[in-house]
C-alpha positions as CSV (number, residue, x, y, z in Angstrom):
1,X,7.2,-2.3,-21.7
2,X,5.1,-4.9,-20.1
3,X,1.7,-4.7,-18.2
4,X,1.6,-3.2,-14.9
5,X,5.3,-1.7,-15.6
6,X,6.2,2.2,-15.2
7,X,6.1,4.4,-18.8
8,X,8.9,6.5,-19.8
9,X,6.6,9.5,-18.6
10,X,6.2,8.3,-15.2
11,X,9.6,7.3,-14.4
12,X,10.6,10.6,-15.8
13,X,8.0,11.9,-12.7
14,X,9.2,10.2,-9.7
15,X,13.0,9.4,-10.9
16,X,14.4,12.1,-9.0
17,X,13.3,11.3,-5.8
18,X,14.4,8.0,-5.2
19,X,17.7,7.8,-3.5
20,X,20.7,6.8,-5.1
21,X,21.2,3.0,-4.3
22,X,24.1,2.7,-2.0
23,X,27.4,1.4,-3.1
24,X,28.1,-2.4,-3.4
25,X,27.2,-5.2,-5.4
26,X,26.2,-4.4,-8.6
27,X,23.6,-1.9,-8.4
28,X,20.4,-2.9,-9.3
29,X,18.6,-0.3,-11.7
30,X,15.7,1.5,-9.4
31,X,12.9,1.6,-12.3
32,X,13.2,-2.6,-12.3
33,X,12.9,-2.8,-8.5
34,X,9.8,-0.3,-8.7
35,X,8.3,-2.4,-11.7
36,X,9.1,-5.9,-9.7
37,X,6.9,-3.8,-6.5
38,X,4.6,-3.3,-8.9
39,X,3.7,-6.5,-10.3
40,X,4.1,-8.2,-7.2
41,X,0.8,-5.8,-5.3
42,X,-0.9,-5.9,-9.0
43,X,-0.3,-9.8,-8.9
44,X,-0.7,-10.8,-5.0
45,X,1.7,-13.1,-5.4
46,X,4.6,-13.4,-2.5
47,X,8.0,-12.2,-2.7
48,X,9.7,-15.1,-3.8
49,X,7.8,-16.1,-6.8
50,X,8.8,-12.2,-8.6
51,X,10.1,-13.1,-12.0
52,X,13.6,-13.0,-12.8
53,X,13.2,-10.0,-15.2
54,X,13.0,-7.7,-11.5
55,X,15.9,-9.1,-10.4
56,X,16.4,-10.9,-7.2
57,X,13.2,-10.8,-5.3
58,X,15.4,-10.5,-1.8
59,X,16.9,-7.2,-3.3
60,X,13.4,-5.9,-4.1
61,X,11.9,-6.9,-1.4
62,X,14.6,-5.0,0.8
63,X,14.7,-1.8,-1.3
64,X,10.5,-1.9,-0.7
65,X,11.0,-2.3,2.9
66,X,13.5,0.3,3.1
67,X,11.6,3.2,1.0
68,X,8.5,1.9,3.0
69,X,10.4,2.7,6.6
70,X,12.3,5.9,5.5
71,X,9.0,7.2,3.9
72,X,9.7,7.0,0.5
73,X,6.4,5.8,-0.5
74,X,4.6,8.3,0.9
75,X,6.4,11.0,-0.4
76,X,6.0,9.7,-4.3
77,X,2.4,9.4,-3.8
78,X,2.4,12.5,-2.4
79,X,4.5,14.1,-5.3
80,X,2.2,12.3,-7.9
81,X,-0.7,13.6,-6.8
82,X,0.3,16.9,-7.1
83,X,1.7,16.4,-10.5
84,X,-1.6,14.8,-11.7
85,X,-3.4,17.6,-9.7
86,X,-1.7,20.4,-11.4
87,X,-1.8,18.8,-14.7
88,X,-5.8,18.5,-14.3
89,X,-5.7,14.9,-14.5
90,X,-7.4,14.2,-11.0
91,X,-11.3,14.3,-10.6
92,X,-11.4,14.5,-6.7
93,X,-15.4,14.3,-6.7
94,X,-14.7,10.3,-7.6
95,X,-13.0,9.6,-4.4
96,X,-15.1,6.9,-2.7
97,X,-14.3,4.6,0.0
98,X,-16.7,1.4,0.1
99,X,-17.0,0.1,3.4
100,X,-18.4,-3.7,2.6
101,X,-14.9,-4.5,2.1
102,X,-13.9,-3.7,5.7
103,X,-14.0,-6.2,8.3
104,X,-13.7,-6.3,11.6
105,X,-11.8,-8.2,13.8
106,X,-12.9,-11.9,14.7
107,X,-13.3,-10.6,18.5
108,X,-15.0,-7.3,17.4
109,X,-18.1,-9.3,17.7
110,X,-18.4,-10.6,20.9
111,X,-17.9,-7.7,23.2
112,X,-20.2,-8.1,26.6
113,X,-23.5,-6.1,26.7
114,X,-25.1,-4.4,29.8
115,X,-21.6,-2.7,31.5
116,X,-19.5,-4.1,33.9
117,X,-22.3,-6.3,35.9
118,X,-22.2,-8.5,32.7
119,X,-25.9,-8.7,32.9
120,X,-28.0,-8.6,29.4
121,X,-31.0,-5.9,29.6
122,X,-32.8,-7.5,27.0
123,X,-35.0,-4.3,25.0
124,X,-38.1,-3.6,26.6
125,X,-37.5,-5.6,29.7
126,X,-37.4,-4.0,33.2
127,X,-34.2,-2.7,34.7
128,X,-33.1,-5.2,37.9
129,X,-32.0,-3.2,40.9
């Protein structure tokens, strides 16, 4: 087992609720598709440079879209949670969202001040009638 790759434990958890892959080519084993996702989002590198040990990165790619549209990876993380929770491993009182990483969009900034006249009331200054 590599870095950044599923244990035996954690498969064993979310195994049984990924679909069975659909008939056709040969089938490509679902815990290497969820280990190529994996490293790919741990890695930030793009689709096409997954390494071969994941299989082709079109057919994980598609099998990530797929569970991503049918709502597959919510319902894991969903299920995991509640497995952690139940098993005591969560701390909720650590959940913290840090806002300096947010940013707004590049036109957020230059929205136009003073209504719909388009006239700046600088502070302090007099309203114009």
């Amino acid at each position: 087992m590599r870095r950044h790759e599923l244990t035996d434990a954690s498969w064993a958890v979310i195994e049984p609720l990924l679909a069975p892959p659909r008939m056709g080519r040969p089938v490509r084993d679902r815990r290497q598709v969820v280990n190529g996702v994996m490293w790919r989002f741990s890695s930030g590198a793009a689709w096409r440079d997954l390494p071969e040990r994941y299989g082709p990165w079109k057919t994980v790619y598609e099998r990530f879209r797929r569970w991503s549209t049918d709502g597959t990876w919510d319902h894991l993380l969903a299920h995991v949670q509640q497995h952690s929770d139940a098993a005591g491993a969560v701390d909720w009182s650590l959940v913290c969202i840090d806002s300096t990483t947010v940013r707004a969009h590049q036109h957020a900034a230059g929205a136009r001040k003073g209504g719909s006249t388009g006239r700046v009331r600088r502070s302090g200054a007099p309203a114009a009638d």
